[in-house]
C-alpha positions as CSV (number, residue, x, y, z in Angstrom):
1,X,100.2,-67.8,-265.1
2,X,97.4,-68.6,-262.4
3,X,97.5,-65.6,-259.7
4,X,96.0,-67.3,-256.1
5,X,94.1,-64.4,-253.8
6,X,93.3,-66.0,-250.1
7,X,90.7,-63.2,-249.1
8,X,89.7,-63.2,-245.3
9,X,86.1,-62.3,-245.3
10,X,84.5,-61.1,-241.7
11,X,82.3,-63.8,-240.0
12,X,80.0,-60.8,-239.6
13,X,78.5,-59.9,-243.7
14,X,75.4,-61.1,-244.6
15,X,74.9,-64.1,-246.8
16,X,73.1,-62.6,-249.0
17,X,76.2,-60.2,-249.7
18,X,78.4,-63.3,-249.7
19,X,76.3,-65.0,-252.4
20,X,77.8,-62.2,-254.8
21,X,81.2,-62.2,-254.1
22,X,81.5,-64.7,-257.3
23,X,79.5,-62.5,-259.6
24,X,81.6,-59.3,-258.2
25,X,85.6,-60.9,-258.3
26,X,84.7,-62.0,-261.6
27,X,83.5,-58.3,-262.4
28,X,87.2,-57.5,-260.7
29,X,88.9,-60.0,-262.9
30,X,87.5,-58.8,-266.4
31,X,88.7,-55.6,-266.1
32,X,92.0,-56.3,-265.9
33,X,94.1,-56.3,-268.7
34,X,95.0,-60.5,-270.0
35,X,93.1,-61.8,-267.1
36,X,90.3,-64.4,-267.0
37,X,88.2,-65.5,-264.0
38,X,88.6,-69.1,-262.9
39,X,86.6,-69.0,-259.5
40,X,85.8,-67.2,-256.2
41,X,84.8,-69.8,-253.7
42,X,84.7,-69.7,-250.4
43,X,86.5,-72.7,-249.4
44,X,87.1,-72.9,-245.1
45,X,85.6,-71.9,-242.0
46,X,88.9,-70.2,-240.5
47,X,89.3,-69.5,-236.6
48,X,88.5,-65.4,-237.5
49,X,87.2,-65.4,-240.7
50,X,85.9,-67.0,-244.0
51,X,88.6,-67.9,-246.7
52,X,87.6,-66.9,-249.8
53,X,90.0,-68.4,-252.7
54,X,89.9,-65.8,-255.6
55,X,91.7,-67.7,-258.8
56,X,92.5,-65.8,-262.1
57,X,94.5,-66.7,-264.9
58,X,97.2,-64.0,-266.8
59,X,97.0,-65.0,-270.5
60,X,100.0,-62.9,-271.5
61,X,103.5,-62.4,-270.5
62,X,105.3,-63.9,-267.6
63,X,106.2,-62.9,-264.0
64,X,106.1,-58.9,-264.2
65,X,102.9,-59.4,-266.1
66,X,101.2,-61.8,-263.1
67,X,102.7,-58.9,-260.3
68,X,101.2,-56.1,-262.2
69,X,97.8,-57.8,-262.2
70,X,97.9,-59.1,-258.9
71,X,98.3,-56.0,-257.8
72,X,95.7,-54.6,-259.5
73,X,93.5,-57.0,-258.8
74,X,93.8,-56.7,-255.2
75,X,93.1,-52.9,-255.4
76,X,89.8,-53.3,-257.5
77,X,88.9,-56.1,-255.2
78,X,89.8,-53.9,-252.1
79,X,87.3,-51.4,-254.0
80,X,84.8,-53.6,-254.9
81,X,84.2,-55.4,-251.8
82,X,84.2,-51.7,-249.7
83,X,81.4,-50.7,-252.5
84,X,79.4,-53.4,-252.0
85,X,79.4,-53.6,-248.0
86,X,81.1,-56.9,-248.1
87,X,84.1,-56.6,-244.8
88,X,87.6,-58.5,-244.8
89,X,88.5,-59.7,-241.6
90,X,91.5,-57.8,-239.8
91,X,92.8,-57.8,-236.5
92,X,92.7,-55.7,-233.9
93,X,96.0,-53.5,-233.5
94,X,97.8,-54.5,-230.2
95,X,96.9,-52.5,-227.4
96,X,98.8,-49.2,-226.6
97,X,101.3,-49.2,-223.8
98,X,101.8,-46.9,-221.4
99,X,105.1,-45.5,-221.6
100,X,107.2,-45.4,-218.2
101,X,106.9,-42.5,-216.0
């Protein structure tokens, strides 16, 4: 079962942090359990961010399996990337209004 991650990286990292987001998702990817790396690529220039597509496969079992390691993979990616210095785009809360006097 392929799992498909669509990470949005900030405009603003370095490309020389962006050249190792390959070698670190694939990092990500071997440690969890009955997954193997395909690719991280970045693939599009988005209006607010870079769109990295992060593909892994899950060699065993069937949907539960593929949920489990998405979600692990999103948190070891979430801790990887915040490691490394590398920031996913996010947007701005909405402004605050001012309740009625």
């Amino acid at each position: 079962r392929r799992v498909i991650l669509k990470l949005p990286i900030q405009y603003g990292n370095q490309a020389e942090k962006l050249e190792q987001l390959p070698a670190l998702l694939k990092t990500v990817a071997e440690s969890v359990k009955d997954c193997r790396f395909d690719h991280a690529l970045l693939t599009e220039f988005a209006t607010n961010s870079l769109v990295l597509e992060f593909v892994v496969y899950v060699t065993k079992g069937a949907a539960e399996a593929r949920n489990r390691a998405r979600h692990e993979l999103i948190v070891k990616t979430m801790r990887s990337l915040a490691e490394n210095g590398i920031e996913l785009y996010y947007p701005a809360p909405p402004p605050e209004e001012e309740e009625a006097a």
